[in-house]
N, C-alpha and C positions, 0 to 999 in steps of 0.2 A: 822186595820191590819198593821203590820208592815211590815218594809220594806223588810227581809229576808224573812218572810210568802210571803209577796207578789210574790220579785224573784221565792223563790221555788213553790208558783204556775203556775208562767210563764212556768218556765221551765217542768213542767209536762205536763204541756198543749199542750207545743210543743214536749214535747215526746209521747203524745198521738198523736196527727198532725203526727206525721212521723210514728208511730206504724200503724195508723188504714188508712191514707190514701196513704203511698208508699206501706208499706210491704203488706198491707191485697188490698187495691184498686188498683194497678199495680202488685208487682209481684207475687201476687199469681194466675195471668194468667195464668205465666210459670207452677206453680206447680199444674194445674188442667187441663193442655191442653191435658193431655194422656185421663183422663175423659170427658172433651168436646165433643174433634174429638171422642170419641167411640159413646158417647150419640146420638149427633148429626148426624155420621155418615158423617164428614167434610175431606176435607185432610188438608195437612199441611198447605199450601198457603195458606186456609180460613182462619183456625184457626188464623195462624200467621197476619192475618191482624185483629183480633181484639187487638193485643197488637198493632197496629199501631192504629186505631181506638181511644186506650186509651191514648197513646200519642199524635194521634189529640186534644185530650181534653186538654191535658195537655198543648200542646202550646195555646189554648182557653183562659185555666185560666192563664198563664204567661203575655197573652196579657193582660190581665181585671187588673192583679196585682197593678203597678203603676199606675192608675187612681183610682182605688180601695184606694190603701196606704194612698192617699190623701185627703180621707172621714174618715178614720179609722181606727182605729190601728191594727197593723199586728196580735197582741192575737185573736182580732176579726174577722179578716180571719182566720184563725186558726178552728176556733172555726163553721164558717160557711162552712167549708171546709169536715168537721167531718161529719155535717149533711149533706151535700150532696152525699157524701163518703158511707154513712149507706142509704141513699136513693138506690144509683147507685146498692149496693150490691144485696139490696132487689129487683131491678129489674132484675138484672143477677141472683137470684135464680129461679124466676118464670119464665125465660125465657123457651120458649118452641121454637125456632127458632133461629137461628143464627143473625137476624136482633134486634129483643126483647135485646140479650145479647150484640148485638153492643151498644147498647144505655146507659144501663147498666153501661158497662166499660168507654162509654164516659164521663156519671156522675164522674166515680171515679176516672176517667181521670181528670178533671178539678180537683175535692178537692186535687189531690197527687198535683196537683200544689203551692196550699195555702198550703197544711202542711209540704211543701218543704221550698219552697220558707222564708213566712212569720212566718214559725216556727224558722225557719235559723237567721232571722232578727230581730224577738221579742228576741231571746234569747240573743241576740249580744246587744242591747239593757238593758239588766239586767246583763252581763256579766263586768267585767273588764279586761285591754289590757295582765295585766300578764297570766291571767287563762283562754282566749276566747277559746282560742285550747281546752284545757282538756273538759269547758263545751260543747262546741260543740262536741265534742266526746262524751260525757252523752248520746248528744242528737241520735247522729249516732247512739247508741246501742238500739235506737227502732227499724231497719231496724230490728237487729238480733234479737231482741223479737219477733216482731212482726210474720218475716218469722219462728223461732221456734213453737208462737203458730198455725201460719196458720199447720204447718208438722203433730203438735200432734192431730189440729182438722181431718187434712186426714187421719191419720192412725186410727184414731175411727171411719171415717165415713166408713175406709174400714172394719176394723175390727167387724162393728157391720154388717155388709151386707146391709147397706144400698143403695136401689138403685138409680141410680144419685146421688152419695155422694158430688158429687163436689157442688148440691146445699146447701145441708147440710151444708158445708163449710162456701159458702158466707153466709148463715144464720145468723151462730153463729158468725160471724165475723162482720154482719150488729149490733147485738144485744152488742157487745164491742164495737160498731163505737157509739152506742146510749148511752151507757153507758160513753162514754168519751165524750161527748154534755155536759152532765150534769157539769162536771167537767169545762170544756173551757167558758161557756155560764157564768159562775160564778165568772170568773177569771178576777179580773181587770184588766186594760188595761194599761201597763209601762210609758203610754202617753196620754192627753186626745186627744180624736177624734179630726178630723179637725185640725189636725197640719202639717202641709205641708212641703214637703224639697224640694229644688234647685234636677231640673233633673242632672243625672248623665251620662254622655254619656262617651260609653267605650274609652280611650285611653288607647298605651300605652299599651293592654292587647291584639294583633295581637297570639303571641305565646300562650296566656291562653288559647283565647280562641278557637284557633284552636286546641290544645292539649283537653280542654273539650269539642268538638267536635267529636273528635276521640274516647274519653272514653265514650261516649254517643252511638256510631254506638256497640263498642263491648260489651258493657252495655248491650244493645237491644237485642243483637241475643245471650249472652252466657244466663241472666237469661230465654229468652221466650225458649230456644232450651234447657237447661239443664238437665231438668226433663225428658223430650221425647228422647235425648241421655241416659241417665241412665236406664230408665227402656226400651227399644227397643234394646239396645248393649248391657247393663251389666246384661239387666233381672233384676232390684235389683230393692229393695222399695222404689218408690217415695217419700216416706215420709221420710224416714232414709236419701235420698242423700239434700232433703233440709233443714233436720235438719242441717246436715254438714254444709250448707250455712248461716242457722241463728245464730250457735255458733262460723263461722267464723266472723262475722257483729258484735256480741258480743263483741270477740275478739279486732278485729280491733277497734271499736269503744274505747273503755278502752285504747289502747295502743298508739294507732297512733297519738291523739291529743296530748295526753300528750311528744310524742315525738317530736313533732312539734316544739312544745312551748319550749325545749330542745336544737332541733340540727337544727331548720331551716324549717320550713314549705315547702318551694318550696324542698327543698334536698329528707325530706322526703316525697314529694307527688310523684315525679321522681321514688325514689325508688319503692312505693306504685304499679308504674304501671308496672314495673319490674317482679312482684308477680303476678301480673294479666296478665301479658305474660307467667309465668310459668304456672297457672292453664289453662288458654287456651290450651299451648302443649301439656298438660300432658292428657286430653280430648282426644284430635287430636290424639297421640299417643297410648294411653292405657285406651281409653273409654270404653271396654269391661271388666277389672278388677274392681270388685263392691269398694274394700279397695280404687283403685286409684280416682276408681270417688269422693269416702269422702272426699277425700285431694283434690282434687281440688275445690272443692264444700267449703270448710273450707278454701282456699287461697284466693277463689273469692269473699268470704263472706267478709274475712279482708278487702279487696281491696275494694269494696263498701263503707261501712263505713267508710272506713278512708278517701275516697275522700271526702266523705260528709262533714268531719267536716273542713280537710286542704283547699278546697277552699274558701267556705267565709272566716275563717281564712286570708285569704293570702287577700282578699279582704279589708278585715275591716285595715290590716296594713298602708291599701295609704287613702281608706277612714274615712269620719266620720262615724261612726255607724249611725246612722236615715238614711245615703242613701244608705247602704250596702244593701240593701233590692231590691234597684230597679236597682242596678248595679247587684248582684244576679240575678238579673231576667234577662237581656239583655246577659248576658253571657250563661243562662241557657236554651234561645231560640235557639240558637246555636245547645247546647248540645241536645234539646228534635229534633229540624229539622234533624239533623242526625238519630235520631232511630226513627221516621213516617216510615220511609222508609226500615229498617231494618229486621224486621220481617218478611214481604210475600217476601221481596228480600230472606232470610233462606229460608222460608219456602219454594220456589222454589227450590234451589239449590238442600232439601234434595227428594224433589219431581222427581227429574231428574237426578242430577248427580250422579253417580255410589261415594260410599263409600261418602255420602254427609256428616255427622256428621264428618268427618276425614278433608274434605275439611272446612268447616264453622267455628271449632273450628281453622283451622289453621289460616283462616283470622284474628279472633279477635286475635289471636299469636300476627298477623303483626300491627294491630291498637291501640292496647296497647303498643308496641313500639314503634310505632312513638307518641306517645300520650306523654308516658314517655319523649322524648328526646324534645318536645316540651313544656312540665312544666319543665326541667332541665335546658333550654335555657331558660325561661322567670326569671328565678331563679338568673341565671347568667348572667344578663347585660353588655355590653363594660362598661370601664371605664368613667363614669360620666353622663353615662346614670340612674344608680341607683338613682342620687339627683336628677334629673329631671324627673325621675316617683313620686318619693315621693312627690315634692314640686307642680307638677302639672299633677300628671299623670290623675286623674280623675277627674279635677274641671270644 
């Protein structure tokens, strides 16, 4: 096999990793919660704690990551991530109990960690320093695949009258999670096993990582609350407002890295969350217009995406590549302890407080800005601080 065969099957791998264990094993919580809570007969606070539930998992596999990393190659998390991803689904289709489907999402809580995480890392690994932005952005564009095909399985699983559609859903989604094993399981590995790197303990990244903190809290509550704003305020098709969101992730993914690698990574991830405080408002404001929800739902998509591929990006610039993976992860613990908590905290708000989708969407307004203004300050160092992140910010 040669060396570009190889790359290019790296890189599929990990865009399967991020298609089948973010888009389809985390957010397509959000876009099945209106069918849950009806099936089940839950309120909002339940529901909303199993997307905490699934980000429990997900801090789970972050933890296992780095001890992991250093048995095996990140492809190979990847790959094992997948199969646990298409397990977790198949047990959130046959749930018949809100307990059965916590478990469920826990499983695919853990895999979105590996095809996060170690998809991020293998790829950065087969990547070169001029083009890491753009592939990394390749890689961002499974979020908006994958939420596209999750919309198109909903809208056939509504349009056929199937009952409990949302099982349907995770079905055919477990049956793409197994289908993409095949693929990963086959995929050499950029590195042999058993090759170990020096830990990376975060410096120097106080601003990052408070900034991807804060994008992690409004992460949390605009995808798990989006869908249940749209079709509860605008009436309008679940499926249609997260298409909006997977051909925004499309979008974003295609464009952002590449601008990255152009005009400055930290500049444009700042900007990135700018956009993500506009689709927040525009929610908060005019959540009851079906057109405005598209557009926000297509801002927020970009905004996804594109953080995806700008922060390791921004990572691998001070680090070496082989330890981007396990600095990714310590930053990313961060970002996932913020959204645990996220969800049943919405889901309360909309439970009690009077106009609560007006109130929730206006939060994430305020935490994408202050998010932005803290990857703008990390961007923007005092004078001679910039050489002394570079020369020793993470060693």
């Amino acid at each position: 096999m040669t060396l570009a065969t190889r790359r290019a099957r790296v890189i599929a791998t990990a865009f399967c990793g991020m298609a089948v264990t973010i888009s389809f094993g985390r957010f397509s919580i959000g876009l099945l919660v209106p069918g849950i809570r009806e099936s089940l007969d839950e309120t909002y606070a339940a529901v909303g704690l199993l997307a905490s539930i699934n980000l429990a998992g997900y801090v789970a596999g972050l933890l296992a990551i780095p001890r992991l990393a250093r048995r095996t190659s990140h492809v190979r998390l990847v790959a094992w991530g997948l199969l646990i991803a298409t397990l977790g689904m198949l047990i959130a289709a046959a749930a018949q109990e809100l307990a059965v489907l916590a478990a469920g999402v826990a499983l695919t809580g853990v895999a979105s960690a590996f095809g996060w995480i170690s998809g991020a890392a293998a790829t950065i690994e087969v990547s070169s320093e001029d083009n890491r932005g753009r592939t990394l952005g390749i890689i961002g564009t499974a979020n908006g695949a994958g939420i596209i095909v999750a919309a198109v399985l909903a809208e056939v699983a509504v349009r056929s009258g199937v009952t409990g559609g949302w099982r349907a859903v995770w079905v055919c989604q477990a049956a793409l999670g197994a289908a993409s094993c095949v693929l990963a399981f086959r995929t050499p590995s950029p590195r042999p096993a058993g090759v170990t790197t020096p830990r990376a303990p975060l410096r120097g990244l106080m601003l990052m990582t408070l900034g991807y903190a804060l994008f992690g809290l409004g992460v949390a509550w605009f995808t798990t609350w989006y869908i249940a704003g749209a079709t509860s305020r605008a009436s309008m098709n679940g499926s249609l407002a997260w298409l909006a969101l997977g051909m925004g992730a499309l979008a974003g993914g295609l464009v952002l890295g590449r601008a990255g690698d152009r005009w400055g990574h930290g500049l444009v991830l700042g900007g990135n969350q700018l956009v993500a405080c506009l689709a927040a408002l525009v929610m908060a404001a005019s959540g009851t217009h079906p057109t405005l929800v598209v557009v926000a739902g297509f801002l927020f998509g970009s905004v996804m995406s594109g953080a995806g591929s700008l922060v390791p990006t921004i990572l691998a610039t001070t680090i070496a590549a082989p330890r981007v993976g396990e600095a990714f992860t310590g930053l990313t613990l961060v970002f996932a302890a913020a959204q645990v908590l996220a969800p049943p905290a919405g889901g309360a708000v909309l439970d009690h407080v009077p106009h609560g989708f007006a109130v929730l969407f206006t939060a994430c307004a305020v935490v994408f800005l202050l998010s932005g203004a803290a990857f703008l300050a990390h961007s923007s160092p005092h004078p001679g601080e910039r050489t002394a992140r570079t020369t020793s910010g993470l060693s």
